[in-house]
C-alpha positions in Angstrom: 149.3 195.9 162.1 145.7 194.6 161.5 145.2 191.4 161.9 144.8 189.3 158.6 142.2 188.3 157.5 141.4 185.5 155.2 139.7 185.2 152.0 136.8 183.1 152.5 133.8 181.7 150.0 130.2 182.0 150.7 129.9 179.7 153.6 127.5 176.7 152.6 124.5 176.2 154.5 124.9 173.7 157.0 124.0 170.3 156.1 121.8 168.1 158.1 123.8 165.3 159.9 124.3 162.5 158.0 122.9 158.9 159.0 126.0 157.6 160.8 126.5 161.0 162.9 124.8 160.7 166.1 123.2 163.8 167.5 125.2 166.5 169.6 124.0 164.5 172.4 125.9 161.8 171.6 128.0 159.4 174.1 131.2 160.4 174.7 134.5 158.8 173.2 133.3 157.9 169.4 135.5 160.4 167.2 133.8 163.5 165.8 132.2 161.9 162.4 130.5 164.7 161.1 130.1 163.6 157.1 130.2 167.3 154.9 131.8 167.6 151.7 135.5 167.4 151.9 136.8 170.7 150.8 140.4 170.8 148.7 142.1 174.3 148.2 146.5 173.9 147.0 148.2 176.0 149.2 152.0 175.9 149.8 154.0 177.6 151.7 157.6 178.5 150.8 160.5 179.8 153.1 161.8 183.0 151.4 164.2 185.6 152.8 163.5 184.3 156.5 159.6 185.1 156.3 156.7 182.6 154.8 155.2 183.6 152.5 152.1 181.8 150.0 152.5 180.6 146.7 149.3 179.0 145.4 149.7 176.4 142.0 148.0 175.5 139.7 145.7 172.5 139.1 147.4 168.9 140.1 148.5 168.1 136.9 151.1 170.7 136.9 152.0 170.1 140.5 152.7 166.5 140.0 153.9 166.4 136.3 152.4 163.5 134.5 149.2 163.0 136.2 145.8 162.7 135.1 143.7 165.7 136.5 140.2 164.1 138.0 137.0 166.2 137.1 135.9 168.0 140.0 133.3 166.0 142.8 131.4 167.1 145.0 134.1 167.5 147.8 136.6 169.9 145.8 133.3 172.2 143.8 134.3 175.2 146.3 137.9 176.4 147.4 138.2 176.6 151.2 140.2 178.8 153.2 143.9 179.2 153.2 146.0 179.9 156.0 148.0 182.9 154.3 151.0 184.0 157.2 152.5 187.1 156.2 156.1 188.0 155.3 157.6 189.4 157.8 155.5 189.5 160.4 156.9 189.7 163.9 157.4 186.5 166.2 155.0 186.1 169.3 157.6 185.2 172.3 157.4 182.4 174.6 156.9 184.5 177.3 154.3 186.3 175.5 152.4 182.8 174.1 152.8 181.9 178.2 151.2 184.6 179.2 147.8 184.0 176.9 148.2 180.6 176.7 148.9 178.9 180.5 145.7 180.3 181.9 143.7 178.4 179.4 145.2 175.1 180.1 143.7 175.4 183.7 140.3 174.4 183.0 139.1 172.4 184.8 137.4 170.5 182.1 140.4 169.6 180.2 140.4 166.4 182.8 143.5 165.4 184.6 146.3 166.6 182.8 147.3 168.4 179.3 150.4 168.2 177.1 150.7 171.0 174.9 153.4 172.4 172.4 153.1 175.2 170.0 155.6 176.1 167.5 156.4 179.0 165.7 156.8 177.7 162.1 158.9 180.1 159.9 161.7 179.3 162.5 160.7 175.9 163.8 161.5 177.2 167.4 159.1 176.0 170.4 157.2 179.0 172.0 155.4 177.0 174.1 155.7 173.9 175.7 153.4 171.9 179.1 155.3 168.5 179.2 155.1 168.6 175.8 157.4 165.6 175.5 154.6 163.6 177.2 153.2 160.4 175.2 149.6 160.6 175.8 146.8 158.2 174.0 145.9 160.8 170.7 142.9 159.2 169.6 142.1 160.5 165.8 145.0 163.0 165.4 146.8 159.8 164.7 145.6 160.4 161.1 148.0 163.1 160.7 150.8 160.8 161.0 149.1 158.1 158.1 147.9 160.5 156.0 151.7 161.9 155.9 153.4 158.3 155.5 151.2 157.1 152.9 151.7 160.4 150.7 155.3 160.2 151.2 155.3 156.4 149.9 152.2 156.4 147.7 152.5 160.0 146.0 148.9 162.1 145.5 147.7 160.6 142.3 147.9 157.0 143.0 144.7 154.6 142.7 143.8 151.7 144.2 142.6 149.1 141.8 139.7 146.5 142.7 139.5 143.7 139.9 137.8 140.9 139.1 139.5 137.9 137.2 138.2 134.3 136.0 138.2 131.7 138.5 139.7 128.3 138.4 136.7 126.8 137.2 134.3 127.7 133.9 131.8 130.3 135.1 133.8 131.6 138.5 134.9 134.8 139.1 137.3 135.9 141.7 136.9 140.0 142.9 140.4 140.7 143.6 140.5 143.7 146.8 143.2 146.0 146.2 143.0 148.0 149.4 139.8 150.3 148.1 137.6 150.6 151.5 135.2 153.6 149.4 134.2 151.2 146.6 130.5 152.2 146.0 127.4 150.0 144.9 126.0 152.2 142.2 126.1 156.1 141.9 124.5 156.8 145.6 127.7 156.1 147.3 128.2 158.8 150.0 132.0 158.9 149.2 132.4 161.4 146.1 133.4 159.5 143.0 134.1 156.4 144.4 134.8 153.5 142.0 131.4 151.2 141.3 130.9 147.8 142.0 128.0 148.3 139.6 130.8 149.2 136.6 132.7 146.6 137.6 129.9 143.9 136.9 129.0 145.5 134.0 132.6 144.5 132.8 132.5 141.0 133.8 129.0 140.4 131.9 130.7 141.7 128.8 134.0 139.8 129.7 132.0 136.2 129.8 130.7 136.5 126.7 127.5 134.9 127.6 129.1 132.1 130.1 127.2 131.6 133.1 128.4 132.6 136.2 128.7 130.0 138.6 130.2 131.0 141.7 132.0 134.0 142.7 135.3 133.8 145.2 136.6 137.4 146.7 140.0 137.3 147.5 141.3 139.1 150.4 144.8 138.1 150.3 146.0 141.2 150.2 145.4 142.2 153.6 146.4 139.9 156.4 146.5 139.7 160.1 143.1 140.1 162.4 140.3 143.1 161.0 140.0 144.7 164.4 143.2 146.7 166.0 144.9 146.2 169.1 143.4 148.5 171.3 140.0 149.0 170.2 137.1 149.2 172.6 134.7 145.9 172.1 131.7 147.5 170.2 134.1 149.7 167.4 132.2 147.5 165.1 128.5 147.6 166.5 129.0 151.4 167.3 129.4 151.6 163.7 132.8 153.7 164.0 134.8 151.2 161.8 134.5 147.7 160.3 136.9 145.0 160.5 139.5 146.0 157.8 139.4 144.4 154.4 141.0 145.2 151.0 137.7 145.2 149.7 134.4 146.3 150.8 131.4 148.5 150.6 131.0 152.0 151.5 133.8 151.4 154.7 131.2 148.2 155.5 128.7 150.1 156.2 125.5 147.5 155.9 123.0 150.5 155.4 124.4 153.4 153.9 121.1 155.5 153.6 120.0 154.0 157.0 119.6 155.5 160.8 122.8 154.1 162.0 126.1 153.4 161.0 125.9 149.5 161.7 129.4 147.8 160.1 128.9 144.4 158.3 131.3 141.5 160.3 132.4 140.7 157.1 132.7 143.3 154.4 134.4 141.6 151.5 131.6 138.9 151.7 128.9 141.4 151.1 131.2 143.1 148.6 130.9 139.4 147.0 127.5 138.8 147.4 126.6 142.3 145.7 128.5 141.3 143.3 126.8 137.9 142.5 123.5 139.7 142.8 124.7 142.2 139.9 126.0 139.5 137.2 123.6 136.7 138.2 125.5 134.6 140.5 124.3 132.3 143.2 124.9 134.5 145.9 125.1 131.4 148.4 127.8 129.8 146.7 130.5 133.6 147.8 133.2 132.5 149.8 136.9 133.4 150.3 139.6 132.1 147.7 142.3 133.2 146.0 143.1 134.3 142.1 144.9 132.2 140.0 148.0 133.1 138.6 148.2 134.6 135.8 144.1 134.7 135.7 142.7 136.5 132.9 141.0 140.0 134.0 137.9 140.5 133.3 137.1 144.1 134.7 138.4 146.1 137.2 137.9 149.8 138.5 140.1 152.7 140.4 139.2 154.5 143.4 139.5 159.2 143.8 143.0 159.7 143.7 144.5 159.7 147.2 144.8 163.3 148.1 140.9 163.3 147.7 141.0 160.2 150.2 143.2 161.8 152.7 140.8 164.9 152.3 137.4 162.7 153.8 139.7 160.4 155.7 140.8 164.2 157.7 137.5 166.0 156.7 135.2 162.9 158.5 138.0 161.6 160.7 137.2 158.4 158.8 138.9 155.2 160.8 138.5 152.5 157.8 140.0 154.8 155.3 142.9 155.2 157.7 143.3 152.2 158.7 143.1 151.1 154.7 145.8 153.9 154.2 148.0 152.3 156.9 148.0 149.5 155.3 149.2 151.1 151.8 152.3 151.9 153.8 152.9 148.7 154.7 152.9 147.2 151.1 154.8 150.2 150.0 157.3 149.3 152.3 157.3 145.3 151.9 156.1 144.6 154.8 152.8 142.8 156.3 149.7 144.3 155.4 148.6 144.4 158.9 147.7 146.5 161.9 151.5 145.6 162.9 152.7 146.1 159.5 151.1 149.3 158.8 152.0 150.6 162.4 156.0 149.7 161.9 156.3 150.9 158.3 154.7 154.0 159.3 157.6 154.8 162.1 159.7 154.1 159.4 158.7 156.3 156.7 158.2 159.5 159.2 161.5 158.6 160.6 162.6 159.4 157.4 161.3 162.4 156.7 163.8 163.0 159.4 161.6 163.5 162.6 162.3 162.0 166.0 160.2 159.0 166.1 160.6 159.1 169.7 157.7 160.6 171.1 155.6 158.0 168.4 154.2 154.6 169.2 151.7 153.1 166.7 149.6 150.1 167.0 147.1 151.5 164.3 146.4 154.1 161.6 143.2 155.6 162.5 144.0 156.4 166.5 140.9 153.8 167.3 143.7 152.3 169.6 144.1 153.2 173.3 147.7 151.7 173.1 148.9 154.4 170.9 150.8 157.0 172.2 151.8 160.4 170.8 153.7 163.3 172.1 152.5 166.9 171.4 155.9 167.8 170.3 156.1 165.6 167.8 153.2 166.4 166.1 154.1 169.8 166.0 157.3 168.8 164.4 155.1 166.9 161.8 153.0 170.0 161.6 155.8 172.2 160.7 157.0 169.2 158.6 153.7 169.7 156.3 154.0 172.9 155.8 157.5 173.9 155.1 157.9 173.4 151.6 160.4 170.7 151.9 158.2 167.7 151.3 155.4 168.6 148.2 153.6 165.5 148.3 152.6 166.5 152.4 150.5 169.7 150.7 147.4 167.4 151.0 147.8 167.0 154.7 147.7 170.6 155.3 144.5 171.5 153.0 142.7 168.6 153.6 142.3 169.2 158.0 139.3 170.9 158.6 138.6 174.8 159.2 137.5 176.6 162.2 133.7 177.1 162.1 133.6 175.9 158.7 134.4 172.6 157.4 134.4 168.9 158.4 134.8 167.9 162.2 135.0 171.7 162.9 131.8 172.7 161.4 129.8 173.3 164.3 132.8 174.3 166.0 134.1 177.9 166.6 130.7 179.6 166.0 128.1 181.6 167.9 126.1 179.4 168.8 129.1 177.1 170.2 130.7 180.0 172.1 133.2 181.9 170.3 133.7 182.5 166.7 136.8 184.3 166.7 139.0 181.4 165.6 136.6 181.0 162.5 138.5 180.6 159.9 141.8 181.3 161.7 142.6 177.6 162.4 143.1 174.2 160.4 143.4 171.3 162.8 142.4 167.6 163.1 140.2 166.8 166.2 140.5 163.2 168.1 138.3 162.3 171.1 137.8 158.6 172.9 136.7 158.5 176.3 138.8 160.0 178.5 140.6 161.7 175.8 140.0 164.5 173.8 143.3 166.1 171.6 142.9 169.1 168.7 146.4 170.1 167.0 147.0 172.0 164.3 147.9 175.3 162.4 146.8 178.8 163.6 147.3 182.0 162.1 147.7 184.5 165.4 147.1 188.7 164.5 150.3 189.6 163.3 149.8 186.7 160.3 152.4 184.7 161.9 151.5 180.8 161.5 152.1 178.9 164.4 151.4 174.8 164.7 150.6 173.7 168.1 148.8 169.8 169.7 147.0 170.3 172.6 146.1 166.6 174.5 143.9 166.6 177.3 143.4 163.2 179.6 141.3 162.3 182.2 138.3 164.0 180.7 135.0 163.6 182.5 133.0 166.7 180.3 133.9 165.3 176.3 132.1 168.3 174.8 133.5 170.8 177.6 136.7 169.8 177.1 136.3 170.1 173.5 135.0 174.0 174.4 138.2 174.6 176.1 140.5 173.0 173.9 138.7 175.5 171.1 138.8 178.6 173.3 142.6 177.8 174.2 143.6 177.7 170.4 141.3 181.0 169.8 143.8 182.2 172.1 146.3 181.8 169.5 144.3 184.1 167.3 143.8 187.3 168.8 147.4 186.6 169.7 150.6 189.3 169.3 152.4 187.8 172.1 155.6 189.3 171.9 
C-alpha cells in the first residue's frame, strides 16, 4: 500500500518570532513559546467495523447544538492538517515497532533515561513500551491533561466573563476577574479576539451616566491561594514564561506586549485596574484590591474566544497562564479551591472519570511549569487514545488544536530541512514540553500503512535541550515511514 498522504493547505510563510520568543539560541529549559496563529481544523474519529475511519462535521454550532458560532479570527482563517488513518489498514507489531523504534531511544542525547509507550489506537493495545509505567517530571505536555479536564467540565463554547459593577461608594467601580487571562487593552491584543478592556470602559462611562469616577477596586476573589506554583524555578516570572495567576489581567501579564521581552507584571490585576482607571478617568493611584458588593449593579462586562479557541493557543504556544487559568476553571467546576491545589486535585478527578488510571498522574499545576509533577508515558497515551476515540466529543479540541509536524505552533521549525528531517511533516500532531533537564514530545502519528498510533516519549537527564529535541523528532519520524509488522 502507499503510504497516505495528507491533504495539506498552502503552507504560510513563516512568521518572524514574536517579542516574547527568544532566538533559537535560547537557554535551555523555558518551554518552546513560539507565538503563530493557532490553527483549528474538526476532525473526529469514529470506530466502525473494527477500523477508524474520519468523519469531518460541520461548523460548531451543529456539533454542539445550541451554540453561538464565533466569526472566524485570525487563528482558525486556514484549515490545518488532519490525521486521516485508514480503514483497514494493517497493525504494525510490537516486535516490528521494537525493531524501528529501540535503536532510536539510544541516543545519547536523550540524557539519562527515556520512558516511552506507543499505542496502537483502533485497538487500544500497547506496541511499544520502555518503562513506560515510569513517572517522570513532563514539563508542558501537562497541558494535555488540562486542556482535557476543563473541556470535559467546561464544554467548548463556554466564556469567561470579566465585569465591572458599582462600588460601595458613589463614583467606584469594582472590575470583577472572572478567570479571563487573554483580556486585551484595545484591538492590538496578540491573542485573536480577545475580549477588551477598552469595550469594557466604554460600558462603564455610559453606565455612570455622567458620575464621576472616583476610585476603582478589582476584585480578585475568585482565585485564591499563592500566584506562583509549587515547583516553579525562581525567575518563571522575570523570564517572562508566566505571571503570577490572577482571574484578571492583561495580555497573560505581560507588561509590554509589543516589547523585546516577555517581562510579566508582579501584579496583573492591578495593572488590569489601573488601565482601567486610565480609560474612564479614574485616579489611577487610588486601585487597590476589594471585593463586589452583593447584589452590585453591573455596569459592563465582556466574554473572552470561546474555550476550544483557548485550548487551541494554550497547545499551539504551550501558553502556561492560559493553563494555569484553565486549571483553575476545573477547580470551580468542580467546587473546589480555585488554586494551584484546587485545580491540580479536581483535575485527577475529572480524568479519573473519564475512566483512566490516575495512577501514573501527579499534579501540582496545570501548565507542567512544576518540577514536582509527574506523569507516566502510558498514561498519556491512554489519554491520547482517550481524545481520539470518539467516545468523549467535547475532547475533539484537544486533538486539533496540538501542533503539526513542520508546520504549526511549537512544531513549526520542527521536522523540516533545515532542522534535519522532514519526513514526519505533516505526519505527526503532538504537544512538546522541555525544562532543564527535561525534554518530553507525545502525541499522535500516522505510520505508512495509515494506521494512527499515539505514543509519549520522556527523556531526563538531558545535557543537549535542542539535541534531545532532534532525537525525540527523528524517533517519532520513525513512526512514519513505519509498516512494522
Amino acid at each position: 500500500m502507499e503510504p497516505p498522504t495528507l491533504r495539506l493547505p498552502a503552507r504560510p510563510p513563516t512568521p518572524p518570532p514574536p517579542a516574547d520568543v527568544p532566538p533559537p539560541a535560547r537557554r535551555p529549559g523555558r518551554p518552546n513559546r513560539i507565538l503563530i496563529a493557532a490553527l483549528a481544523a474538526l476532525g473526529v474519529l469514529v470506530l466502525i467495523a473494527g477500523g477508524l475511519v474520519v468523519f469531518r462535521p460541520g461548523p460548531v454550532e451543529k456539533l454542539f447544538a445550541g451554540a453561538a458560532t464565533p466569526s472566524p479570527s485570525p487563528s482558525t482563517a486556514a484549515p490545518s492538517p488532519v490525521l486521516s488513518p485508514v480503514s483497514g489498514a494493517a497493525a504494525p507489531t510490537p516486535a516490528g515497532i521494537a525493531r524501528v523504534l529501540g535503536p532510536k531511544l539510544t541516543d545519547p542525547r536523550l540524557g539519562a533515561r527515556t520512558a516511552v509507550s506507543v499505542v496502537d489506537v483502533a485497538t487500544n493495545s500497547a506496541l511499544y513500551g520502555k518503562t513506560p509505567d515510569a513517572m517522570e517530571v513532563p514539563a508542558s505536555v501537562t497541558k494535555l491533561v488540562t486542556a482535557s479536564a476543563v473541556l470535559t467540565v467546561r464544554g467548548p463554547t463556554y466564556r469567561l466573563t470579566t465585569s465591572a459593577v458599582a462600588g460601595p461608594k458613589p463614583g467606584e467601580v469594582v472590575l470583577v476577574g472572572g478567570g479571563d487571562p487573554t483580556l486585551a487593552t484595545n484591538d492590538h491584543s496578540i491573542y485573536p479576539e480577545a475580549a477588551r478592556l477598552d469595550k469594557l470602559a466604554d460600558q462603564v462611562k455610559k453606565a455612570l451616566h455622567g458620575t464621576k469616577p472616583t476610585r476603582i477596586l478589582v476584585d480578585s476573589s475568585l482565585f485564591g491561594g499563592p500566584g506562583t506554583g509549587p515547583g516553579w524555578d525562581d525567575d518563571i516570572v522575570s523570564g517572562g514564561d508566566a505571571a503570577p495567576i490572577r482571574p484578571v489581567m492583561l495580555n497573560a501579564g505581560r507588561v509590554d506586549p509589543n516589547g523585546a521581552t516577555a517581562v510579566r507584571s508582579t501584579e496583573p490585576d492591578l495593572d488590569a485596574g489601573r488601565k482601567l482607571a486610565q480609560l474612564i478617568g479614574a485616579p489611577t493611584n487610588t486601585v487597590t484590591h476589594g471585593t463586589a458588593p452583593s447584589g452590585a449593579r453591573r455596569l459592563g462586562a465582556v466574554k473572552s474566544p470561546p474555550l476550544l479557541h483557548l485550548i487551541e493557543m494554550m497547545l499551539q504556544r504551550s501558553d502556561n497562564v492560559i493553563a494555569e487559568a484553565m486549571a483553575r476553571q476545573v477547580a470551580l467546576a468542580e467546587d473546589k479551591p480555585a488554586s494551584f491545589a484546587g485545580g491540580a486535585a479536581a483535575t485527577t478527578e475529572v480524568i479519573k472519570r473519564l475512566g483512566l488510571n490516575t495512577a501514573g498522574l501527579q499534579l501540582h499545576d496545570g501548565s507542567g511549569l512544576s518540577r514536582k509533577d509527574r506523569i507516566s508515558p502510558s498514561f498519556l497515551t491512554s489519554l491520547l487514545t482517550s481524545i481520539t476515540d470518539g467516545k468523549h466529543p467535547k475532547l475533539w479540541p484537544v486533538w486539533t488544536g496540538m501542533p503539526v509536524a513542520g508546520y504549526s505552533g511549537t512544531l513549526l521549525n520542527r521536522y523540516t530541512s533545515s532542522a534535519g528531517d522532514a519526513t514526519g511533516a505533516g505526519m505527526i500532531r503532538a504537544k512538546t514540553g522541555s525544562l532543564n533537564g527535561t525534554s518530553t514530545l507525545a502525541g499522535l502519528v500516522l505510520d505508512s500503512d495509515g494506521r494512527l498510533l499515539a505514543f509519549a516519549m520522556m527523556a531526563e537527564g538531558v545535557t543537549d535541550w535542542s539535541g534531545a529535541e532532534a532525537a525525540l523528532d527523528r524517533a517519532a519520524t520513525t513512526l512514519v515511514g513505519c509498516g512494522c509488522r
